[in-house]
Legacy VTK file of the C-alpha trace (Angstrom):
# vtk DataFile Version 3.0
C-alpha trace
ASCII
DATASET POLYDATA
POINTS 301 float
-18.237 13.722 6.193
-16.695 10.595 5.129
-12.851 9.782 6.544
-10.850 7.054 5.110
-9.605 3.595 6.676
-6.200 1.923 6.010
-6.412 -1.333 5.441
-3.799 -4.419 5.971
-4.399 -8.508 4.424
-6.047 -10.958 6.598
-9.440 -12.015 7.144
-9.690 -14.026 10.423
-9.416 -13.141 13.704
-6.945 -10.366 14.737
-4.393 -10.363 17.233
-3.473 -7.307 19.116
-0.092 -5.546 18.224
-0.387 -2.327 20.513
-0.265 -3.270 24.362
-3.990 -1.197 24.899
-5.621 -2.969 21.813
-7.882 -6.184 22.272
-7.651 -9.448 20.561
-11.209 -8.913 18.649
-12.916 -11.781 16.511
-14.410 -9.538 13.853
-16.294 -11.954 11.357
-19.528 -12.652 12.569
-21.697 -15.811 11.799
-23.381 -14.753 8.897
-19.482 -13.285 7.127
-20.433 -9.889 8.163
-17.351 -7.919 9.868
-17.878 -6.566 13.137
-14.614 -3.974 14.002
-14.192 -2.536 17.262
-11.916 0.123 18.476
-8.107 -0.710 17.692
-6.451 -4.005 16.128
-8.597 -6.588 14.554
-7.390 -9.382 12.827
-8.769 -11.903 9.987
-7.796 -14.959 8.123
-9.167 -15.330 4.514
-8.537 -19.070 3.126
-7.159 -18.868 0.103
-6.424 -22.106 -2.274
-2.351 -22.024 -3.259
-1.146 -25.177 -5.005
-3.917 -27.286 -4.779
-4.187 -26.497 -0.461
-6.374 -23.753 1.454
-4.159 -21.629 3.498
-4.721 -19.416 6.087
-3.820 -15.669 5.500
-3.939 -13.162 8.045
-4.865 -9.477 7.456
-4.562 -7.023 10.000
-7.522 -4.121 10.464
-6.629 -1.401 12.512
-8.982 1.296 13.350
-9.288 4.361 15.697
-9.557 3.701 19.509
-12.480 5.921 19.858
-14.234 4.295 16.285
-17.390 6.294 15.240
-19.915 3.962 14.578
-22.187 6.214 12.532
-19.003 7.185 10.311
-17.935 5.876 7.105
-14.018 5.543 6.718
-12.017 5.404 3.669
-9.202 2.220 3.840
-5.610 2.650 2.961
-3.813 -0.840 2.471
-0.189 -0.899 3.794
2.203 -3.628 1.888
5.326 -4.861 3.800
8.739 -5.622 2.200
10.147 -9.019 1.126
10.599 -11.348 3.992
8.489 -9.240 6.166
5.099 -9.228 7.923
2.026 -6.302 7.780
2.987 -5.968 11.940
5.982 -4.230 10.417
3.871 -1.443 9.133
1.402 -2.260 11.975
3.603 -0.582 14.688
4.770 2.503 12.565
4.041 5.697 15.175
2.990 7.586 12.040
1.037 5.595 10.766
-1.094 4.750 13.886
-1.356 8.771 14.854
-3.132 9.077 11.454
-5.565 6.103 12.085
-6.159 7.296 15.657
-6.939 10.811 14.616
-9.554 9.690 12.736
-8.178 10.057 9.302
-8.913 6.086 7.762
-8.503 2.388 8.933
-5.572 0.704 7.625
-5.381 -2.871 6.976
-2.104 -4.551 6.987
-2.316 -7.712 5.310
0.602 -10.430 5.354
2.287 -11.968 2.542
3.208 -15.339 1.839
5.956 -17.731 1.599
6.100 -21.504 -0.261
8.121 -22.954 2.882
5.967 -21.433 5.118
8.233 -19.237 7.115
7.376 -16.439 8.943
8.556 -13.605 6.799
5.975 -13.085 3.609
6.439 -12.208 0.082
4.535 -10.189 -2.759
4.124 -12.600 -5.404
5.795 -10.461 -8.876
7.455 -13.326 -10.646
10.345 -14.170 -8.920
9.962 -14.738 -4.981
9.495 -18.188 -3.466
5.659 -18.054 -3.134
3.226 -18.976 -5.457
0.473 -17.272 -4.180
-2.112 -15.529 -6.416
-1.647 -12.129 -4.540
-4.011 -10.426 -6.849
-6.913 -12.616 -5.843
-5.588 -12.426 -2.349
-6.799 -8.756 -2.419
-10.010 -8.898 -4.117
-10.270 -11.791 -1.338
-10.070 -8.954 1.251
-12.025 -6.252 -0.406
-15.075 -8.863 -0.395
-14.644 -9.015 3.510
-14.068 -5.328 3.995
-17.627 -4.352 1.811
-19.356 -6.202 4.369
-18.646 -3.814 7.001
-20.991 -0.716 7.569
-17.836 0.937 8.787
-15.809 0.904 5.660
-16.103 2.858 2.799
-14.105 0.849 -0.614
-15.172 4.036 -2.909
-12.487 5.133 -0.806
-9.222 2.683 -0.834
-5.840 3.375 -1.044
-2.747 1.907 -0.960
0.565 2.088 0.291
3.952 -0.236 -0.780
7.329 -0.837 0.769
9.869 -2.830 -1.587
8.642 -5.822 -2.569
5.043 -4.091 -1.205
5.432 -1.648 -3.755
5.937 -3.682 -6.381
2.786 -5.444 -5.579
1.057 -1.566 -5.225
2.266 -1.197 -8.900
0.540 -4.190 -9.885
-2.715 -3.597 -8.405
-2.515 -0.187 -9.820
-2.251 -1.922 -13.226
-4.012 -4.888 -12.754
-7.689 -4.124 -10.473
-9.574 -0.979 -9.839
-9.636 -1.449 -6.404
-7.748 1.862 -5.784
-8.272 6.180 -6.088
-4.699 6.589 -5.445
-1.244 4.187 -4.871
2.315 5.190 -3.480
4.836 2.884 -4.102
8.178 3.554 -2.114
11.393 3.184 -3.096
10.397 0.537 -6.153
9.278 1.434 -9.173
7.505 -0.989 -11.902
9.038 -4.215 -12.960
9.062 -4.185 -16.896
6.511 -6.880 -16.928
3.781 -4.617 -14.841
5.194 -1.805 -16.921
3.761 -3.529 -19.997
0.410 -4.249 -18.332
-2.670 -1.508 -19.341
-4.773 -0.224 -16.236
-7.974 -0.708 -15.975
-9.189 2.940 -14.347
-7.441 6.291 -13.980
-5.364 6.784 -10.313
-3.059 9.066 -8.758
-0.101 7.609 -8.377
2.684 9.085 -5.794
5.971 7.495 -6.656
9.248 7.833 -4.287
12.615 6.539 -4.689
16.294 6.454 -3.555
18.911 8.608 -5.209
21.555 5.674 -4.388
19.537 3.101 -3.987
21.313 -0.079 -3.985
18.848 -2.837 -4.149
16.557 -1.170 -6.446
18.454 1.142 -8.803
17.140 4.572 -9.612
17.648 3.965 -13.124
16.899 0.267 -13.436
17.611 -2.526 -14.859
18.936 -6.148 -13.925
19.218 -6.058 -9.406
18.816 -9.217 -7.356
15.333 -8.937 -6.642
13.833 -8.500 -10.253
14.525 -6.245 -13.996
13.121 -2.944 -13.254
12.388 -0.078 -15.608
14.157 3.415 -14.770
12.173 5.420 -11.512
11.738 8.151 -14.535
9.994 5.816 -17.254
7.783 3.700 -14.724
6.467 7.510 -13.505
6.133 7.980 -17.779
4.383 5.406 -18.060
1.532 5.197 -15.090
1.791 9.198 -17.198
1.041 8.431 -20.484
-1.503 5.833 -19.846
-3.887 8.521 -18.150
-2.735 11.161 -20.785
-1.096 13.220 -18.401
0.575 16.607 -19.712
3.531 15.557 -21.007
5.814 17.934 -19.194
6.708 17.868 -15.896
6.198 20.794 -12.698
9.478 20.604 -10.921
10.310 21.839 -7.414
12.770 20.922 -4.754
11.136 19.630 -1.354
12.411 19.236 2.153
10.958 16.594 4.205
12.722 16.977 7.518
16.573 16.423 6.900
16.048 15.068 3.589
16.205 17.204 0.325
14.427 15.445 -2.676
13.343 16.655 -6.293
9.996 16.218 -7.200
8.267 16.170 -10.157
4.067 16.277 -11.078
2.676 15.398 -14.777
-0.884 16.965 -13.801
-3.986 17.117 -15.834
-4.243 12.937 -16.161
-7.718 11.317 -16.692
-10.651 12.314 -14.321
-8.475 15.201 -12.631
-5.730 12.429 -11.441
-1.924 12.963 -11.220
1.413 10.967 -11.746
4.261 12.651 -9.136
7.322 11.097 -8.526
10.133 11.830 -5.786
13.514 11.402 -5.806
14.801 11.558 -2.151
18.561 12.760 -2.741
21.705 10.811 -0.826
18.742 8.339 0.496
19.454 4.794 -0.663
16.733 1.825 -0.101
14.121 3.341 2.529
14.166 6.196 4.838
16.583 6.717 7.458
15.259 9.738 8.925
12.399 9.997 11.772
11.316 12.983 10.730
11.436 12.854 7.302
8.867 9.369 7.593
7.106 11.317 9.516
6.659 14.440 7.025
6.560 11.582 4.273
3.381 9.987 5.552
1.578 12.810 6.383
2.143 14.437 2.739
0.691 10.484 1.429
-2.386 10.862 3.279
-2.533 14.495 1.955
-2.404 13.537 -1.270
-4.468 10.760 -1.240
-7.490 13.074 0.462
-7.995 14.577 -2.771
-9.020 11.574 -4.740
LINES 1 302
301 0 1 2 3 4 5 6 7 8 9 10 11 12 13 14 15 16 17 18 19 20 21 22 23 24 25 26 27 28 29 30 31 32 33 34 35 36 37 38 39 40 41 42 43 44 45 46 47 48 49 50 51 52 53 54 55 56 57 58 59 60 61 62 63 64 65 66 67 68 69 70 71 72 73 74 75 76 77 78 79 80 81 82 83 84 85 86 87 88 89 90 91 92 93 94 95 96 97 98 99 100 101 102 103 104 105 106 107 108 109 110 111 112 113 114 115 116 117 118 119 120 121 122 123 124 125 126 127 128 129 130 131 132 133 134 135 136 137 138 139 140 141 142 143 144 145 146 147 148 149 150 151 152 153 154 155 156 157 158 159 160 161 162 163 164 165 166 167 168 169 170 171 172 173 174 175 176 177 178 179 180 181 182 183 184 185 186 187 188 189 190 191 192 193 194 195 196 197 198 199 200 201 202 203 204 205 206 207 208 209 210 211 212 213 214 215 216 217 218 219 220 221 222 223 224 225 226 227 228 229 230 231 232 233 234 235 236 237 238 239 240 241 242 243 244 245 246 247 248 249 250 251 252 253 254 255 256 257 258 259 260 261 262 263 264 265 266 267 268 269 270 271 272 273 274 275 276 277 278 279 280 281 282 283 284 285 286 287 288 289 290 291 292 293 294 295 296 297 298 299 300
């Protein structure tokens, strides 16, 4: 039985973020990838104005890894000004990959004056990184490995990160399944076409303040309502056109939720609205129940 991997950017060597994890060179001689139990780390060069810079992508895999297994990959995306450690040391996240469910990689974005906290390029942030490329860029490097199975990728956003998930949702067919949290589509992504049918599992803040539930004009970009960017990933896979509602509890946190089934190829559009939750969770135990009902979701496709 095949299991999935999580995957983060960076194709070089990998530097250990948990205090049992080894600093593990994991690109062989001949650009093959050699993982080992826990935190690996690679750079992939990538030309930006003119220069090749050095991007680092994070690979984290179980600490008893099963070399005769196949894992699936989910890709975690960081927030502006952040860094893929910041998904990288998320309890949840590393119970899942150490149970054997995937390998995430946790890739890093990127920023024009070079400071430490990265950006998903959508537009508007100070980096003029191709960030599409960037991630085909690590899906060559990933294939390579024995280990890894990209029939099986995934991909999670934060902010900013999910604003990049919506665009690789719309713009490669890297991906079964994406969740972008708490963003929805800009209306330029919103006007792109996908290439392949996806599940898509879409979350948002009820009071939101940095990225308003029902969009429009914020600081960070011109979004289209949480509703109409779940429409439209909805209407491009000819989902039905009404939606199943239910209320959900996720630990302390009540949200409504609401599935357009019967897309494309069996896939399925649900969006979340996590009530009296503004721009990310608060919560332990509702991140907790949140990541856990992801992966869930993501199993099926």
């Amino acid at each position: 039985m095949k299991k999935i991997i999580i995957i983060a950017f960076c194709i070089t060597l990998i530097q250990s973020c948990n205090k049992d994890d080894k600093i593990t060179d994991i690109v062989d001689t001949t650009g093959i990838l050699n993982l080992t139990g826990g935190t690996n780390q690679v750079t992939i060069n990538q030309t930006i104005d003119g220069n090749s810079v050095p991007r680092l992508v994070y690979i984290k895999t179980p600490q008893n890894l099963n070399s005769s297994l196949s894992y699936p990959i989910v890709f975690f995306f960081h927030g502006a000004e952040g860094s893929g450690q910041d998904f990288l040391q998320n309890n949840n996240i590393i119970e899942l990959i150490n149970s054997e469910e995937f390998i995430g990689v946790f890739p890093n974005g990127h920023s024009n004056n070079g400071s430490n906290g990265g950006f998903w390029n959508l537009g508007s942030e100070p980096t003029n990184a191709d960030d599409v490329e960037f991630v085909d860029l690590i899906i060559d490097q990933l294939v390579t490995s024995p280990l890894i199975d990209t029939s099986k990728a995934y991909a999670i956003g934060f902010s900013n990160g999910s604003g990049m998930v919506n665009l690789l949702g719309k713009s490669t067919s890297h991906f079964n399944a994406i969740a972008p949290l708490f963003s929805q589509q800009i209306l330029s992504t919103g006007d792109l076409t996908p290439t392949k049918a996806m599940s898509v599992f879409q979350v948002n803040g009820e009071v939101d303040g940095i990225i308003p539930l029902n969009g429009g004009v914020s600081s960070v970009g011109t979004f289209m309502s949480a509703q109409n960017s779940a429409l439209n990933w909805a209407n491009h896979f000819n989902c039905n056109s009404t939606a199943i509602q239910e209320d959900l509890n996720w630990g302390n946190t009540v949200l409504n939720s609401f599935t357009f089934s019967n897309c494309d190829d069996n896939h399925e559009i649900k969006y979340l609205i996590a009530l009296n939750t503004g721009h990310g969770f608060t919560d332990e135990q509702t991140e907790s129940v949140a990541y856990n009902q992801i992966w869930e979701f993501f199993k099926q496709y």
